[in-house]
Backbone as CSV, one residue per row, in Angstrom:
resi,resn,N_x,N_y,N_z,CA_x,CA_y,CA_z,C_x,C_y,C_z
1,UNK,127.589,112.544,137.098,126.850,111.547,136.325,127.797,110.602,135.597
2,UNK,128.726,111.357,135.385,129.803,110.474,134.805,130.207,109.079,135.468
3,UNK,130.391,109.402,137.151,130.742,108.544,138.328,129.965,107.425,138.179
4,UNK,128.339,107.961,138.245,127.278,107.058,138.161,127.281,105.961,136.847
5,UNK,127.556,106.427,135.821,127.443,105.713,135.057,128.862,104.634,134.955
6,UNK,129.812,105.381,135.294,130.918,104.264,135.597,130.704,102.973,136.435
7,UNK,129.714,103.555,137.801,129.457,102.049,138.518,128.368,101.080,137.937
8,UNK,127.587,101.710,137.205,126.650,101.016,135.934,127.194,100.250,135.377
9,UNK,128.533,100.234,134.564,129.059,99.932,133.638,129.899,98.640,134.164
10,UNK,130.493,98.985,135.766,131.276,97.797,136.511,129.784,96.909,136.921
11,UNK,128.880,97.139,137.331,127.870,96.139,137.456,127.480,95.458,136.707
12,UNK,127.169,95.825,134.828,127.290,94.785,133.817,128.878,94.168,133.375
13,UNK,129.739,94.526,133.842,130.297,93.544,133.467,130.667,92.466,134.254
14,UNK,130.160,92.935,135.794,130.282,91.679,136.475,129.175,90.588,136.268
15,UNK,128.091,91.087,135.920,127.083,90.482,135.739,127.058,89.411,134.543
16,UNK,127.551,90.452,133.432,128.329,89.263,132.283,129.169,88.582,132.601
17,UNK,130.270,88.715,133.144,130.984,87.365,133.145,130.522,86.352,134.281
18,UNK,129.415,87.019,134.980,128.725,85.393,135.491,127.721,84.201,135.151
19,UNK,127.076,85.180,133.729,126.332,84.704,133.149,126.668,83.093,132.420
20,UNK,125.613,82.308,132.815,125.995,80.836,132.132,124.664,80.102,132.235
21,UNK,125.015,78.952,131.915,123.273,78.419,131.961,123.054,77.836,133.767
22,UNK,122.238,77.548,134.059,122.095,77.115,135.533,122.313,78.304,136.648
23,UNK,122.462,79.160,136.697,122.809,80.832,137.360,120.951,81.369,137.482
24,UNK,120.614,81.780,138.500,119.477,82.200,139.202,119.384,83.452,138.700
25,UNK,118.489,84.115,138.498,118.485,85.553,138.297,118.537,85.999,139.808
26,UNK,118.300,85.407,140.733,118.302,86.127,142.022,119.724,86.335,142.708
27,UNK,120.511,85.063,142.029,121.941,84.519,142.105,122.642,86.369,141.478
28,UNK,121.974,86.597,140.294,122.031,88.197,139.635,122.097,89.080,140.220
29,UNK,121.109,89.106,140.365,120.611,90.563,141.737,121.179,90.260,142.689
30,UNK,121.624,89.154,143.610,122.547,89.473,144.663,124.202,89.833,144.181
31,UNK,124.556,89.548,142.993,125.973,90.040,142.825,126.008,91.324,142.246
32,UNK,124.389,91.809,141.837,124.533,93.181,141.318,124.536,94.298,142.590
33,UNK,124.097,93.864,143.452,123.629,94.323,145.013,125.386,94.797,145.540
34,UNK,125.924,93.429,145.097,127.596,93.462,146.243,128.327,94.185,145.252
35,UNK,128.403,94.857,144.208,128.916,95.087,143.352,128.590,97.042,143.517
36,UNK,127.353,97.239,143.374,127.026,98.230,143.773,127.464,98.849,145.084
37,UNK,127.390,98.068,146.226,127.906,98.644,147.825,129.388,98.748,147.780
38,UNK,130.308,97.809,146.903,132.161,97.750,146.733,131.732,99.377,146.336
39,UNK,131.386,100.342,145.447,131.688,101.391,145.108,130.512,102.532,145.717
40,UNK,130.009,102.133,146.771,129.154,102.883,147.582,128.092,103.653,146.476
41,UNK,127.454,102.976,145.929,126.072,103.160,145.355,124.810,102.325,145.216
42,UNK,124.003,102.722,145.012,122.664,102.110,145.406,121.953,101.897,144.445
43,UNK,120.856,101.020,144.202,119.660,100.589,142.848,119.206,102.088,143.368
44,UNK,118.420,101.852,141.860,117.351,103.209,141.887,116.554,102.435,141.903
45,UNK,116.047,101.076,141.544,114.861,100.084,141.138,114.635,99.515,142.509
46,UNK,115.424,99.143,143.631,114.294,98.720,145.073,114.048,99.266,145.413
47,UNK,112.608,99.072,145.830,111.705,99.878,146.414,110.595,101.014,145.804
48,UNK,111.228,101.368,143.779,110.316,102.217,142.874,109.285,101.725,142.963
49,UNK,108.547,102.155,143.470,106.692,101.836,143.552,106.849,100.367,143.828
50,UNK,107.409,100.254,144.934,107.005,99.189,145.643,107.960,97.747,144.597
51,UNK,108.979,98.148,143.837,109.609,96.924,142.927,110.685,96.376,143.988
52,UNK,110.808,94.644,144.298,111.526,94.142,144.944,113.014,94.024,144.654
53,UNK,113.351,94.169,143.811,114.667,93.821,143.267,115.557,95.305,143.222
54,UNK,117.075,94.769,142.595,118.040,95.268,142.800,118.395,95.647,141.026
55,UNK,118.070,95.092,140.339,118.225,94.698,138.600,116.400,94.443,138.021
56,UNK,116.468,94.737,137.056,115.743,93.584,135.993,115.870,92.598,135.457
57,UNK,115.803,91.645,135.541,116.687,90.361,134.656,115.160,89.968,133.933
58,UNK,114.939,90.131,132.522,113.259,89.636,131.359,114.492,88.944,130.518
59,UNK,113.782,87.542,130.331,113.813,86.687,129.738,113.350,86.273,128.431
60,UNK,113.738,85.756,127.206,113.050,85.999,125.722,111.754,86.800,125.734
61,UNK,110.999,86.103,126.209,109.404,86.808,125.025,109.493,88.009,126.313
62,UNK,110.018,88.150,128.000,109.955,89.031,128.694,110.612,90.156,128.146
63,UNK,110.171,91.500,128.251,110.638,92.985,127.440,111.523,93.333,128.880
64,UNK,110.611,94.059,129.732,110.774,94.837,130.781,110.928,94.537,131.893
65,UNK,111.052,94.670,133.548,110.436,94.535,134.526,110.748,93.436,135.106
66,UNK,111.271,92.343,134.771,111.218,91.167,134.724,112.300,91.258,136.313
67,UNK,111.613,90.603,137.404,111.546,90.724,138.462,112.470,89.216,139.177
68,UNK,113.523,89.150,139.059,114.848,88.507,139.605,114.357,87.431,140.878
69,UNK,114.184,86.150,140.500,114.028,84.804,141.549,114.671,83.722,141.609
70,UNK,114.807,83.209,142.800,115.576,82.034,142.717,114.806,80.888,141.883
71,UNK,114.135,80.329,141.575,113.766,79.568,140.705,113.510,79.876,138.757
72,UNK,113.942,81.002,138.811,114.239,81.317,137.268,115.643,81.235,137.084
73,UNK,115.609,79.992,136.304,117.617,79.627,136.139,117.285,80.058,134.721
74,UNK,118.550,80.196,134.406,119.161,80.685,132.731,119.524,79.315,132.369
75,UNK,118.556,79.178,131.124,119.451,78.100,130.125,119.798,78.326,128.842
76,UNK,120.365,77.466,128.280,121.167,77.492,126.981,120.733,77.723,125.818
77,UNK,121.098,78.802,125.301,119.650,79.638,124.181,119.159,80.864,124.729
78,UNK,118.764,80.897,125.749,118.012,82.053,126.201,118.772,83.334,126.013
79,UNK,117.858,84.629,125.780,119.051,85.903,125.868,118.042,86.759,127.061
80,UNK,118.471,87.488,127.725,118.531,87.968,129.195,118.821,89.401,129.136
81,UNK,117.725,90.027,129.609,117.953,91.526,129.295,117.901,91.967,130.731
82,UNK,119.130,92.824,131.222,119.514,93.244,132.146,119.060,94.836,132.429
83,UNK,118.639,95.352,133.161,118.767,97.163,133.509,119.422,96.819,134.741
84,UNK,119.605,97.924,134.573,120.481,98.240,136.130,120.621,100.111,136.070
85,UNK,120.122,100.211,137.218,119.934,101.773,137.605,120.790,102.035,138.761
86,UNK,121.497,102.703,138.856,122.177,102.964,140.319,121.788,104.451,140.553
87,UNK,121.736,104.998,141.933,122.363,106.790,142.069,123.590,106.435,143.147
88,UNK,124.392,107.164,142.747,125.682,107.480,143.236,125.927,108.681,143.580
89,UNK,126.168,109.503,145.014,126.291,110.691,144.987,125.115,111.332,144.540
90,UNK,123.959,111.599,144.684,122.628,111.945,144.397,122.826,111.977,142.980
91,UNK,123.342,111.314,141.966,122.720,111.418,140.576,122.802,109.735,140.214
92,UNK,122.533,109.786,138.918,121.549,108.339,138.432,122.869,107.962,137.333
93,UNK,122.715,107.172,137.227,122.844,106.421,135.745,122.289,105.334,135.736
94,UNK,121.800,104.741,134.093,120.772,104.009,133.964,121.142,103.040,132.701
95,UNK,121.575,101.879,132.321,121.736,101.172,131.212,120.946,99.816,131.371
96,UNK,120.757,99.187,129.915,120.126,98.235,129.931,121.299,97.369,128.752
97,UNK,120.887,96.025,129.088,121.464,95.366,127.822,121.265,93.629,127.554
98,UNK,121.131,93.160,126.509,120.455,91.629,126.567,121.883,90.998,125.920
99,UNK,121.926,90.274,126.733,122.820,88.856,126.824,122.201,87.615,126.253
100,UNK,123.221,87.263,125.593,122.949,85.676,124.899,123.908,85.026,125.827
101,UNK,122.875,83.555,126.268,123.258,82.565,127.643,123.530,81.791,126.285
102,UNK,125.668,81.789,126.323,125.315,80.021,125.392,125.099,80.409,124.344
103,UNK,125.022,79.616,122.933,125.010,80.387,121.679,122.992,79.731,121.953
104,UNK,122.653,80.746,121.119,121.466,81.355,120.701,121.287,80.811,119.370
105,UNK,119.937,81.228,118.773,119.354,80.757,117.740,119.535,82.178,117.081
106,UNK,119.839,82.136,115.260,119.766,83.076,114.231,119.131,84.594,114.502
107,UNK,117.954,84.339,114.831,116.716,84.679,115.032,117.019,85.773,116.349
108,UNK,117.482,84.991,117.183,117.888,85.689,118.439,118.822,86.771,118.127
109,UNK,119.913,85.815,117.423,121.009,86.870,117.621,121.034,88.262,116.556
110,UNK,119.857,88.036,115.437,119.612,89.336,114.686,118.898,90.094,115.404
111,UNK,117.899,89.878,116.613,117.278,90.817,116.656,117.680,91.542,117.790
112,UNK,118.902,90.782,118.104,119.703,91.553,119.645,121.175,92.728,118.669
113,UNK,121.219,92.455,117.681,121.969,93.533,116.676,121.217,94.241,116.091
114,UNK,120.350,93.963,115.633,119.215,95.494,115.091,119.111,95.970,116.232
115,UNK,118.535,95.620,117.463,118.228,96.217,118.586,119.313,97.555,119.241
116,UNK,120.409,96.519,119.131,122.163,97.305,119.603,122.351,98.480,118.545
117,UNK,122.134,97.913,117.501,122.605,98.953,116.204,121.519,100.199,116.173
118,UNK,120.419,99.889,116.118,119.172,101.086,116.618,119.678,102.039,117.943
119,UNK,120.267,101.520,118.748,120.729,102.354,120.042,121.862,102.846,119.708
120,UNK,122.503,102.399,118.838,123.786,103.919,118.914,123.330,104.442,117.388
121,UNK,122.227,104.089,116.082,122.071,105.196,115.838,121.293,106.446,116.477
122,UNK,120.521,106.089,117.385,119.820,106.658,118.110,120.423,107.544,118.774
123,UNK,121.996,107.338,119.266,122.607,108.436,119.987,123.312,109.054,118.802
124,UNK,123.297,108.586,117.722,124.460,109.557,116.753,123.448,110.475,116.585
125,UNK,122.239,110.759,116.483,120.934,111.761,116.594,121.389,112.603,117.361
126,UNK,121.458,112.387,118.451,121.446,113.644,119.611,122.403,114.275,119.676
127,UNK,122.556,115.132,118.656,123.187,116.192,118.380,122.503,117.707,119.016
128,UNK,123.920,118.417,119.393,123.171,119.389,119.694,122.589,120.348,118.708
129,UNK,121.600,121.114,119.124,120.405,121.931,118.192,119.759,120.927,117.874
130,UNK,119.691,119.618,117.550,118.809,119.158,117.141,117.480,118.893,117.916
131,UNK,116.337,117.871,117.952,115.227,117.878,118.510,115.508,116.381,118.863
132,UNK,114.291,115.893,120.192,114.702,114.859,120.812,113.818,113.834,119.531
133,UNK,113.147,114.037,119.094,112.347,113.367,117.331,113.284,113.298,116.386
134,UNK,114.108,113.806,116.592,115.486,113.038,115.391,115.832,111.878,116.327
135,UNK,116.026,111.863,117.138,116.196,110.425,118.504,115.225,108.984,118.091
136,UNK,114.580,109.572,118.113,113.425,108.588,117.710,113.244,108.181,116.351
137,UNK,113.484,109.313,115.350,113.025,108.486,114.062,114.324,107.560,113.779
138,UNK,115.444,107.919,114.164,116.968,107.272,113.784,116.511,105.704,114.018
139,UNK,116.129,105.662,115.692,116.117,104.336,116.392,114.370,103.582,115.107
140,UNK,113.010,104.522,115.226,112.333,103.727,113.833,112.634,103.199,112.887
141,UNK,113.550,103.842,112.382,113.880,103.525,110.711,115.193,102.608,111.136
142,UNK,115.903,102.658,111.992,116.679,101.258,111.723,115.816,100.339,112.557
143,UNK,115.028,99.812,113.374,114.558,98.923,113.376,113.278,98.050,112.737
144,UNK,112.425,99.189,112.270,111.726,99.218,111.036,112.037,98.566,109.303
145,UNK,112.760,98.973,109.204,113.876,98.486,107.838,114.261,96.997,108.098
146,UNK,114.359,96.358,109.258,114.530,95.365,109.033,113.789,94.136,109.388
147,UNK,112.450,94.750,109.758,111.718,93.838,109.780,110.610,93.641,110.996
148,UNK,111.743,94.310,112.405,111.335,93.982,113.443,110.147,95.257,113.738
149,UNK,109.791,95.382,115.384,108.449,96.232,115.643,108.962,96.716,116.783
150,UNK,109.405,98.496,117.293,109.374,99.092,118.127,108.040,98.762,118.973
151,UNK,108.631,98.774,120.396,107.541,98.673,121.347,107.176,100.336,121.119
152,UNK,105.769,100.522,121.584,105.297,101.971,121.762,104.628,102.150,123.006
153,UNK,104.747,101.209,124.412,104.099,101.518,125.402,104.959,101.873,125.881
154,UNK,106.622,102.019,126.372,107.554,102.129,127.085,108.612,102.755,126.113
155,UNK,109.271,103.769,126.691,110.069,104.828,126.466,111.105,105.016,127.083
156,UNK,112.376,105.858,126.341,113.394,106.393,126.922,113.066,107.566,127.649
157,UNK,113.924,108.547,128.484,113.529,109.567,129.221,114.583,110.451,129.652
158,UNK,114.528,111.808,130.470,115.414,112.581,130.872,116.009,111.834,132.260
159,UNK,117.515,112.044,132.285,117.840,111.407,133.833,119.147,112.319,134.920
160,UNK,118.745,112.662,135.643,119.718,113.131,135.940,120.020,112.784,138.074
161,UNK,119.122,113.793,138.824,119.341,113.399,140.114,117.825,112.299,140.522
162,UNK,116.669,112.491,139.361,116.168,111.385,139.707,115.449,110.650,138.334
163,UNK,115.341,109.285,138.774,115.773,108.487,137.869,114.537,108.453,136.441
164,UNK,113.342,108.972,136.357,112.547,109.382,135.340,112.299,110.985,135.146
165,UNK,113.268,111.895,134.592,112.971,113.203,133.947,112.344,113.495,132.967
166,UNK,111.971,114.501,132.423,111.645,115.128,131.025,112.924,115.065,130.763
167,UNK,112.838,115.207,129.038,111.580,114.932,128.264,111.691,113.320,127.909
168,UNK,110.511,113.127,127.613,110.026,111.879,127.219,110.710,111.397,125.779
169,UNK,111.693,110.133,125.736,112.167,109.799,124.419,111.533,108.464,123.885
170,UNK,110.787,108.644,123.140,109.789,107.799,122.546,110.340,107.185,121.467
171,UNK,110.850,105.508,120.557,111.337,105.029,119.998,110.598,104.853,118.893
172,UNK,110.148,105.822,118.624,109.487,105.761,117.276,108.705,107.790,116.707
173,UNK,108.846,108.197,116.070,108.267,109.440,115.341,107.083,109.589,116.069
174,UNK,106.745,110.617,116.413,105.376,110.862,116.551,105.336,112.709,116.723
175,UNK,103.844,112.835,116.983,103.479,114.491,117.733,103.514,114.419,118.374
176,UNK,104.424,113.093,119.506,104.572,113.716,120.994,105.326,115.289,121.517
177,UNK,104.486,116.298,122.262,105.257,117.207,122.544,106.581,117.264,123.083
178,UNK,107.066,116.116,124.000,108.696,116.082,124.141,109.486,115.890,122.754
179,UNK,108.763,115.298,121.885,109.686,114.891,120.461,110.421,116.723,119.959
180,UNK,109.717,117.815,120.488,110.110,118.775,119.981,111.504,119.556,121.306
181,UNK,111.398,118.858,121.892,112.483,119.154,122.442,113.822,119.675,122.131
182,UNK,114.089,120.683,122.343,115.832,121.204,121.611,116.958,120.151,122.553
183,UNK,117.792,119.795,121.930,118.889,119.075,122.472,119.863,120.097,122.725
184,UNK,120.010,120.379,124.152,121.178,121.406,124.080,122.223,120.769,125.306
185,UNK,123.574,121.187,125.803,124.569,120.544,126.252,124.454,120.732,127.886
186,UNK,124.054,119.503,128.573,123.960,119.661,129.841,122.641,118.722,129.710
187,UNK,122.019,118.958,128.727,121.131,117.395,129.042,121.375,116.316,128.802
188,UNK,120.769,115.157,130.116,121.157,113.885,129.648,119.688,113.174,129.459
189,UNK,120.156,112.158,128.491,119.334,111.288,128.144,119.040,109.605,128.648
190,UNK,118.262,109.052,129.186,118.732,107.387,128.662,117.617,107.192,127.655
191,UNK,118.257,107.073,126.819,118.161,106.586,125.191,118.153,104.709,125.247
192,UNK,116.877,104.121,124.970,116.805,102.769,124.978,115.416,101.843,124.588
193,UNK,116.093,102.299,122.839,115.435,101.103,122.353,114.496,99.771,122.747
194,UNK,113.384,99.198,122.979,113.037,98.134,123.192,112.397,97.462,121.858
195,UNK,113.071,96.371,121.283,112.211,95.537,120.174,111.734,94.027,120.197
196,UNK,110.692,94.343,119.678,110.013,92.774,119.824,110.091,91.622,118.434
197,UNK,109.749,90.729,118.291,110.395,90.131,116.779,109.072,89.755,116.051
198,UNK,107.551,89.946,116.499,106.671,89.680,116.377,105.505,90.818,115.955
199,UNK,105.739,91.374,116.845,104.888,92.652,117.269,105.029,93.824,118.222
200,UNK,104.717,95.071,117.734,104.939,96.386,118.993,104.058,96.061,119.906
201,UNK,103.318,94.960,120.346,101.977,95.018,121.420,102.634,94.096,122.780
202,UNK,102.769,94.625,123.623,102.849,93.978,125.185,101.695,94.076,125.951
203,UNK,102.312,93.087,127.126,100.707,92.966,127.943,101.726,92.822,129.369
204,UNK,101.142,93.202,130.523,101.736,92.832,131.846,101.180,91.453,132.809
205,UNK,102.023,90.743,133.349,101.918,89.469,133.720,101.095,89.366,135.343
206,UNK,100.860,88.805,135.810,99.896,88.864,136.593,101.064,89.104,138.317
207,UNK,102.083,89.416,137.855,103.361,90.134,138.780,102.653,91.412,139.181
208,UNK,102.573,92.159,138.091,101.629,93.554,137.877,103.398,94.559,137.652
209,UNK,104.360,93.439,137.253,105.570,94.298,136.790,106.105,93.586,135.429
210,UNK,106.246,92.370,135.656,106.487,91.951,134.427,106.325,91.758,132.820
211,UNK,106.815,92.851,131.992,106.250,93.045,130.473,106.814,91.949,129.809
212,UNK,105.446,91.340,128.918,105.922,90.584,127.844,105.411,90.794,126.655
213,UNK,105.938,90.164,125.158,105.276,90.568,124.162,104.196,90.034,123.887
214,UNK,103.360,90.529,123.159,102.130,90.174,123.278,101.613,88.816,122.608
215,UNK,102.681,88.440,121.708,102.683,87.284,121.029,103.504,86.034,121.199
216,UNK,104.380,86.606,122.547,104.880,85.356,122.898,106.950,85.308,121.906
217,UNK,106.591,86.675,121.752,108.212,86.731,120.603,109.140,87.001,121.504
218,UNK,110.402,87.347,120.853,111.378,87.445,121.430,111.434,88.782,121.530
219,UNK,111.901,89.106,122.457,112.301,90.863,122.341,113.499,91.267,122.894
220,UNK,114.161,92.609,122.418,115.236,93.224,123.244,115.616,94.382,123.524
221,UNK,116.269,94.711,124.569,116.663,96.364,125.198,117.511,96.675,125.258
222,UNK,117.912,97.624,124.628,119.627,98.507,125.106,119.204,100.047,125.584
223,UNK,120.489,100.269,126.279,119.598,101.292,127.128,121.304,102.029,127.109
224,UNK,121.437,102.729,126.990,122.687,103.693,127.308,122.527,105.237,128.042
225,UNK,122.804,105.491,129.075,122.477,107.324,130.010,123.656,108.234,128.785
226,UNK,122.934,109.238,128.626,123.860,110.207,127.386,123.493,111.540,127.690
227,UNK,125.031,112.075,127.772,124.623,113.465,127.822,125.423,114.349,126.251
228,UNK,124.609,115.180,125.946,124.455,116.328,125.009,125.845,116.944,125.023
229,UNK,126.503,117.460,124.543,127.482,118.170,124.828,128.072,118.952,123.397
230,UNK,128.549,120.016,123.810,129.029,120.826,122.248,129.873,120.040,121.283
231,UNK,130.400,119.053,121.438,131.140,117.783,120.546,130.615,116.658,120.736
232,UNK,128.838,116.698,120.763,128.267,115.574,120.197,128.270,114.837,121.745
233,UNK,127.380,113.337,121.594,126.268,112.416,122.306,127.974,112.293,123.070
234,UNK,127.825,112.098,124.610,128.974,111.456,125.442,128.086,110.596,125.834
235,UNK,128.713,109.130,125.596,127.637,108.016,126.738,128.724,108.082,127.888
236,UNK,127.922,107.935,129.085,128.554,108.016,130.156,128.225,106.691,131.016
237,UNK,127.140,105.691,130.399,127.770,104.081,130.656,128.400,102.733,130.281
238,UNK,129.098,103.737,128.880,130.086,102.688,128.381,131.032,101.587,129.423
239,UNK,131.651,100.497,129.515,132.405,99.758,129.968,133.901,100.999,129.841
């Protein structure tokens, strides 16, 4: 998993340094495609229930899903939230992360740092003995505190040889029964925040993949694959 998440990690950064204004999201997904085959691994996302693409590339008020075309160019301002799933060697790794095209507006760029900052307190949680609900309240209360609104339709999850496991990591407190989950060493997580700047309410676009917020706000995702281990959270798709 380690492997996996290493070719994760070479796919966003190729992906970042191509990023600019006038660049296709499809222009995306084909360099995330050639990038993936240089180290002999594959999307987990073509072909999941029928999804065309190679990446996600969602666009401001887009959260999720956001489905990679040649006529969606990046312009100046916009921030661009990337997933990228590979399996390598039958296991997964899974990260997400939103890019600012070009400098951005105030607005933007706070809610893509609460967002970032919610995802690694979120992994300083997953400690072992602890429960996968310390995960979640970490990532609430820092994005809560400052203003913004955890999505609550879409969740983090278990990942290992395929790409949605138990238990369910939910970005916000609740009585979900995975929240009681023991964190012990050998599980991995992808742990990933989604926030909106408006509201926790999304709606899906008439794609029947594409999530947006429900108000038309800005939103953002970080997504990091983590495994448990007796000396604390290892992310295993760091750069």
């Amino acid at each position: 998993m380690r492997e996996a998440g290493r070719v994760v990690a070479r796919v966003h950064a190729a992906l970042q340094a191509a990023l600019r204004p006038g660049i296709s999201t499809l222009e995306l997904d084909r360099l995330a495609a050639e990038t993936m085959a240089r180290y002999q691994a594959h999307s987990c996302f073509l072909g999941y229930r029928g999804y065309p693409a190679h990446i996600c590339t969602s666009i401001n008020e887009e959260l999720v899903h956001g489905i990679p075309q040649a006529n969606r160019l990046l312009h100046e301002g916009d921030i661009l939230s990337i997933d990228v799933g590979v399996r390598y060697r039958g296991f997964i790794g899974d990260s997400a992360w939103t890019y600012a095209v070009g400098a951005i507006s105030p607005g933007a760029q706070e809610l893509m740092r609460v967002t970032e900052q919610s995802l690694f307190q979120g992994i300083a949680a997953a400690q072992n003995g602890k429960q996968v609900v310390d995960i979640s309240r970490a990532v609430q209360n820092c994005v809560e505190s400052q203003g913004l609104y955890v999505v609550r339709q879409y969740t983090g999850h278990g990942v290992g040889r395929q790409m949605h496991e138990a238990p369910q990591v939910l970005n916000y407190a609740s009585e979900d029964p995975d929240g009681q989950t023991l964190l012990r060493p050998g599980l991995v997580l992808a742990i990933e925040p989604m926030v909106q700047a408006g509201t926790w309410q999304t709606q899906t676009l008439s794609d029947e993949w594409t999530v947006v917020s429900k108000d038309g706000s800005l939103t953002a995702h970080f997504e990091h694959t983590v495994a448990i281990t007796n000396n604390g959270p290892e992310i295993l798709t760091l750069p």
